[in-house]
Each structure stands twice: as C-alpha cells, then as structure tokens.
N, C-alpha and C positions, 0 to 999 in steps of 0.2 A: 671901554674894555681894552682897547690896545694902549693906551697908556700906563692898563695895569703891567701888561707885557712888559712893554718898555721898561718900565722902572722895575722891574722882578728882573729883567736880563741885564739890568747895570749894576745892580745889586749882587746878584749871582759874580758876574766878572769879576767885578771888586772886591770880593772877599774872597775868591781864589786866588786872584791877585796876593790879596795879603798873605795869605795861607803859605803860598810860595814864596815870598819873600821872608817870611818866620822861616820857609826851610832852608832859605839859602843861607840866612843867618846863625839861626841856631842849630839845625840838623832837624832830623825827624824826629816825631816824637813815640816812643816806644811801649806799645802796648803792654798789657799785664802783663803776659806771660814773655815777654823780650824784657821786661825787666827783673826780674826775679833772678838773684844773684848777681846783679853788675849792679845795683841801687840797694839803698839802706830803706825800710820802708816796713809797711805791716801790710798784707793782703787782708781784709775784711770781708765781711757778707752781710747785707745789713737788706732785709726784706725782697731777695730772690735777686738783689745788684752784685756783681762783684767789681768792689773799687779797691784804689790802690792810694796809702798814704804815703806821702813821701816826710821824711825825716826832714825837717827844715834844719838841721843841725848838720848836714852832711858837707862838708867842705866841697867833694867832686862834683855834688849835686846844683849847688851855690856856684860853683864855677862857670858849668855848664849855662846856664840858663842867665848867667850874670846879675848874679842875686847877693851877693858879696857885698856885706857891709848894709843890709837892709834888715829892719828888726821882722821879729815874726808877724806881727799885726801889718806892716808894711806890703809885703808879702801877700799876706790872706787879701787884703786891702785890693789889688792888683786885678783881680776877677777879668776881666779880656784881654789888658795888657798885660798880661802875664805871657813870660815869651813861650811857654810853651803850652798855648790857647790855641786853637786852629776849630775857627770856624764849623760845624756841620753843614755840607751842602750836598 
C-alpha cells in the first residue's frame, strides 16, 4: 500500500511539474468565459457540457500556442501534447 502512495505522489509532482512549465511557456490557459471576444471560436452546449471550439484558422490563435504551419488533422492528432493541455490534478 505505500508504494501506491509513493508512486500517486511522483505522479502528482510531475505533472504539476509539467502543467507549470506549459505555463511558463505558453501562458495560461483561458477559461470560457475569459475567452469570449479575444478568440475566434463557437461556444456550444452539447448534453448539459458547455465547451468551447476554437477556430483552427485563427492566425493569433496559431501563434499563440505555436501551431503555425501544422495542418488541421495535425493538430486534432496532438491530444496531450497540445501546448494548451494542462493536466487535471
């Protein structure tokens, strides 16, 4: 049982770890409502969720995240390493 420990608390570290090093990188990542009017995108509602699409066309949005010059499949492709991923912990 404390081996579960152990390896749940090096776990935990290191993906905060990450988590902060994505923020010092790219900046934070901007909730729904902090992005509504600074990002190109469609709010949705889809079964009591509310998520947010972002415009893969947006040049500032592409900038940001350093996604420039990556096609859209490329992109979707990316699922964790996408720089603006950030762990649940």
């Amino acid at each position: 049982m404390a081996m579960v420990g152990v390896c749940a608390t090096i776990l935990y570290f290191g993906l905060e770890r990450e988590n902060k090093r994505r923020e010092a990188q790219y900046g934070p990542v901007l909730n729904d409502f902090e992005q509504e009017g600074i990002a190109t995108g469609v709010k949705t509602r889809q079964e009591g969720w509310s998520t947010w699409q972002q415009d893969l066309n947006d040049e500032v949005y592409l900038a940001r995240w350093g996604l420039t010059g990556m096609t859209k499949e490329e992109m979707l492709d990316l699922g964790d390493d996408h720089p603006a991923f950030r762990y649940a912990l």
